[in-house]
N, C-alpha and C positions, 0 to 999 in steps of 0.2 A: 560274404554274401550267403544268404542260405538256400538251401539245396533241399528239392523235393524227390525223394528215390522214386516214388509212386504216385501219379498225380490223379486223383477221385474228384466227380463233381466238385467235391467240400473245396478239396482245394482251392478248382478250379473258379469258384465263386467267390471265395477268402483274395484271390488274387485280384480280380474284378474289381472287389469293393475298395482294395488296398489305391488303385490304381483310380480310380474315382472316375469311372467309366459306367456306364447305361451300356445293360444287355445286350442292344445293337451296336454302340459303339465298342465295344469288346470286342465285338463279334467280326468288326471290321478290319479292328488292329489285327488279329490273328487269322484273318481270310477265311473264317468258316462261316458256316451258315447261323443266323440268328438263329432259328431251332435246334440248330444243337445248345450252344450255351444258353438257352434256355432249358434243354435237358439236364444239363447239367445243373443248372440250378436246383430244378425239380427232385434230380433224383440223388443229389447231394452223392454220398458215401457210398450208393449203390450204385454205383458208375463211373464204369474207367473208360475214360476215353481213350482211343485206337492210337499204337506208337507214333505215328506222323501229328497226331493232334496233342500227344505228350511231348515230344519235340520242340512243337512250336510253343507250347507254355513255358517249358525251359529257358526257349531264347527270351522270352517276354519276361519273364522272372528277374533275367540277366541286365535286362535294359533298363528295369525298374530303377526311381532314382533311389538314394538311400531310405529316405524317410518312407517313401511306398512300400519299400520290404522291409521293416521297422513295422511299420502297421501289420502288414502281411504275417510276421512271424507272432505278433500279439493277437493276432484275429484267431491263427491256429492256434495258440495257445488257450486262447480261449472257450476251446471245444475241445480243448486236451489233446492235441495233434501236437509229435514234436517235429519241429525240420530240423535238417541238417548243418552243422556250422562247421566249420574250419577245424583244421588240427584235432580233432574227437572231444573237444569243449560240451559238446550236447549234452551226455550222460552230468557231469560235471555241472552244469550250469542247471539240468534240470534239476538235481539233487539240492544246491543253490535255492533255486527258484524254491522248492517245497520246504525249506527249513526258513527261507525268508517268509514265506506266506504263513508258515505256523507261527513265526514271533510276531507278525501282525496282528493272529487272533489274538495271541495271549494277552498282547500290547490292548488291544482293545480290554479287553478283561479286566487288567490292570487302572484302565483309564476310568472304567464304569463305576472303579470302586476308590476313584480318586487316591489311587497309588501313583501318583505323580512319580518320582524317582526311579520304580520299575520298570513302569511303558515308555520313559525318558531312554533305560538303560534300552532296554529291546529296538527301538525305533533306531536309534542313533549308531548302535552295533555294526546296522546295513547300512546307514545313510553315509557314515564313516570309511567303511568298509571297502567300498567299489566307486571311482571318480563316475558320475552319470556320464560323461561321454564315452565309457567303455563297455557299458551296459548293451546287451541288446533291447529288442523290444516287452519281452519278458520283464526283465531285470527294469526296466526304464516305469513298465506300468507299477512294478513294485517300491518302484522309489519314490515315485506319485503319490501314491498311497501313503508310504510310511510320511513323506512332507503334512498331509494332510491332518495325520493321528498327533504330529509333533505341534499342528497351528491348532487343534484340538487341547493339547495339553498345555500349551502357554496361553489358549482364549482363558481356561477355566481357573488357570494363574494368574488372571490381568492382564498381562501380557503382548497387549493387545494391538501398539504400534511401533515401528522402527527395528532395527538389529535386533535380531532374536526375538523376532517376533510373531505373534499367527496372520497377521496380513503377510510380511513377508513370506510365511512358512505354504500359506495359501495361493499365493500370488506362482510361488515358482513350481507348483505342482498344478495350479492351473495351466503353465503356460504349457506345462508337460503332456498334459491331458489333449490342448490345442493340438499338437505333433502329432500325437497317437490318433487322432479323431475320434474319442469317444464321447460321444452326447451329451449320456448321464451323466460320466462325471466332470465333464463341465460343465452342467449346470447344478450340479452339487457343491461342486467346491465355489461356483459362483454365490450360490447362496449362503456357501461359509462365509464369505468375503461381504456380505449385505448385513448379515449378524456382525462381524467385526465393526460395522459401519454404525450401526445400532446401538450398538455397547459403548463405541466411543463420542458419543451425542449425536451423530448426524439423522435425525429422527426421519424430518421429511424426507431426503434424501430414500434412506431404508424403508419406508412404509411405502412411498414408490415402487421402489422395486420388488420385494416380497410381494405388492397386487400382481405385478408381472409375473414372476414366480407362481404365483397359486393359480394359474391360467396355462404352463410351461409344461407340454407333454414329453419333454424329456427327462422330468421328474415323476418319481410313483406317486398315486395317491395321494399316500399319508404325509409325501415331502409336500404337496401341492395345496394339503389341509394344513399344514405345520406352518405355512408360509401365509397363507391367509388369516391363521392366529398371530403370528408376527407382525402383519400389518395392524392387528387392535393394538396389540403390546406396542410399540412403535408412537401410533396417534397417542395411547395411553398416557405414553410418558412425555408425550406433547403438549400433554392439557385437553386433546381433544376427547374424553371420557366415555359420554352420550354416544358418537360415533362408533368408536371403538368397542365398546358393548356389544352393539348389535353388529360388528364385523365378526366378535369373538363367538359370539353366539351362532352366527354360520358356521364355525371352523368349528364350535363343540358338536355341533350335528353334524357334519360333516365326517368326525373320529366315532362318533357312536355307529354311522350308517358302517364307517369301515371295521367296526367291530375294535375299533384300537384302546383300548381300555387306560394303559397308563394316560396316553396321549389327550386322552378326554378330562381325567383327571386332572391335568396341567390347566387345562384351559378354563377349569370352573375355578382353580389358584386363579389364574390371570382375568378372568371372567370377575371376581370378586375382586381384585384389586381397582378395578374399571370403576364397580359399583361403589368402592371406597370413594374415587375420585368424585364419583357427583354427588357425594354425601349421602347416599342410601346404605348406611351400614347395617340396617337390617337384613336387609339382601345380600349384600355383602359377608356378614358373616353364615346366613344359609349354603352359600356357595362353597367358601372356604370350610365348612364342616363335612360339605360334600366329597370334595379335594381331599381332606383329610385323612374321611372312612376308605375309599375307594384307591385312592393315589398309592403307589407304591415309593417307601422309605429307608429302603436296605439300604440306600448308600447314603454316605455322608449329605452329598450335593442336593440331593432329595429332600432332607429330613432343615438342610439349612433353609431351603427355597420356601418348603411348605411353613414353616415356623416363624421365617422374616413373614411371609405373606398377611399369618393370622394376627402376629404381633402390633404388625403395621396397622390394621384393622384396628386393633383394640386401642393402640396408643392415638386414633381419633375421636376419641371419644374422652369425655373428661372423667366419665364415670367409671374405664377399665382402663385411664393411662397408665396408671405406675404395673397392672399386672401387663400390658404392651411392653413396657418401658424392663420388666424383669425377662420377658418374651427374646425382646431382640439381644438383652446380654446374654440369653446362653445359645441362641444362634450366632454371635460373632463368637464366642470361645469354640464350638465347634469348628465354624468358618478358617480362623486364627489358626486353630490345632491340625487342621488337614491342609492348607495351605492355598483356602477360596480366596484369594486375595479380591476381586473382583463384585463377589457376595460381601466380604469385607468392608467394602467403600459405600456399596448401596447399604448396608445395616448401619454406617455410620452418619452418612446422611439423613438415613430417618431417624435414629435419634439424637442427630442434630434440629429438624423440622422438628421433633415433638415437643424439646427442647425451651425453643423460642418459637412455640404455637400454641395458643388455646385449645386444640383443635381444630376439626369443621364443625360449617354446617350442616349440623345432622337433618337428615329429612328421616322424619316419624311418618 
């Protein structure tokens, strides 16, 4: 059970939220006055409450069922507060905690530049490392995470359903996030799990839910414009083209208003592939040159997406198929060479469709 030597506001409002009580009703269970713990709300860390009122948070801490102090000890941690745990584990587990949260960045790092093997090696290190039923709350939010970076690096693999998979890998860092009660990231990793859904055809299904999503104040901004471009992408590859444009083009003014520069760039790629689909390649290729200038292509995944995109343009048209048709072989030998397996099947699809197609209909 963890152990508070000194209990501040912060605490005493970290315990509150743990326990999933309203101000008054807190104020109840511990027989003081609603103005006080509302002081303490107020005055957080600048206020220690009187020994008889430290006391009774104690017994209250004591009574909490597990999963409430599970929360509790992640709510402090999250304001950089350590409590106390059993047998002197604290210093231990803190030390832990911060060598585990550095191999998440680097894991991140790793993954951006599609070092799949690396952020593989870093992720699995901890997830391997400690059974999650022995974890505390700390350790439990870190395990969460690390699931998440791991359905991240098998989405970008293909990888996409069953054993060893990013649904799975998604699914059980959701359900972890459920326990903890944190918001964001359940509706983050829910929105990983709408991209999985996406990726593996379920179109309408996922263009549903990403509208829900891009409405979802548990998400920032840029996830809530990201999710609103998801819904064109989505119809896009429904057939639904026309629609999908003019969703796309909310969500590209939507990353300009946020200042989000790559993010805008993706969406004039995605924005142009739309205008592919109803046969305005002129427009079309305006967008994807836009994407191009502007879009950032340091990494592998970047440089494949932008290159399928323009290729895909070109190979509809009869007049630049074969340079389309030279386009998407050297985006699959990239793809191939880093291990997009995923980018892989959509580039082989399209030049299977260029293939056995004329073309479209171009609108001049």
């Amino acid at each position: 059970m963890p152990t508070v030597r000194h209990w501040t506001g912060r605490e005493a409002r970290a315990l509150r939220r743990a326990v999933r009580m309203s101000i008054r009703a807190f104020a109840e269970e511990l027989g003081v006055g609603v103005r006080t713990v509302a002081k303490w709300e107020k005055l957080q860390a600048a206020i220690v409450p009187r020994p008889d009122s430290q006391a009774i948070l104690d017994t209250a801490l004591s009574r909490a069922d597990a999963a409430a102090q599970q929360r509790f000890q992640l709510l402090l941690a999250e304001t950089g507060t350590v409590v106390g745990t059993p047998a002197g584990w604290a210093s231990a587990r803190l030390r832990d905690h911060e060598a585990w949260a550095d191999d998440i960045e680097r894991a991140v790092v790793y993954l951006s530049r599609q070092n799949f093997p690396a952020a593989s090696a870093l992720i699995n290190r901890w997830l391997l490392q400690i059974p999650a039923d022995r974890l505390d709350a700390r350790g439990l939010y870190l395990h969460a995470r690390s699931l998440v970076l791991a359905g991240d690096v098998q989405r970008d693999q293909g990888m996409l359903v069953g054993p060893g998979s990013a649904r799975r890998s998604y699914r059980r860092a959701l359900s972890m996030f459920v326990d903890l009660d944190i918001p964001c990231r359940i509706a983050q990793v829910s929105l990983a799990l709408t991209v999985i859904d996406e990726m593996a055809g379920d179109l309408q299904s996922a263009a549903h839910n990403y509208r829900l999503f891009s409405d979802d104040e548990r998400l920032s901004g840029r996830d809530r414009s990201r999710s609103l471009l998801w819904v064109g992408t989505a119809l896009s590859k429904a057939g639904e083209h026309e629609y999908a444009a003019q969703v796309m083009a909310e969500a590209t003014n939507a990353f300009e208003d946020l200042n989000e520069a790559e993010d805008w760039s993706v969406a004039h790629q995605k924005l142009a592939l739309a205008y592919r689909g109803v046969g305005d390649l002129d427009h079309a290729l305006r967008l994807i040159e836009t994407a191009r200038a502007g879009g950032a292509q340091d990494t592998p995944m970047q440089r494949v997406r932008l290159n399928t995109a323009y290729a895909h343009i070109l190979v509809s048209d009869r007049a630049t198929r074969d340079e389309g048709i030279a386009g998407l072989e050297e985006a699959s030998q990239l793809a191939r060479a880093c291990g997009l397996n995923h980018q892989l099947r959509s580039i082989d699809a399209i030049r299977h469709e260029a293939e056995h197609s004329g073309g479209i209909n171009v609108r001049r």
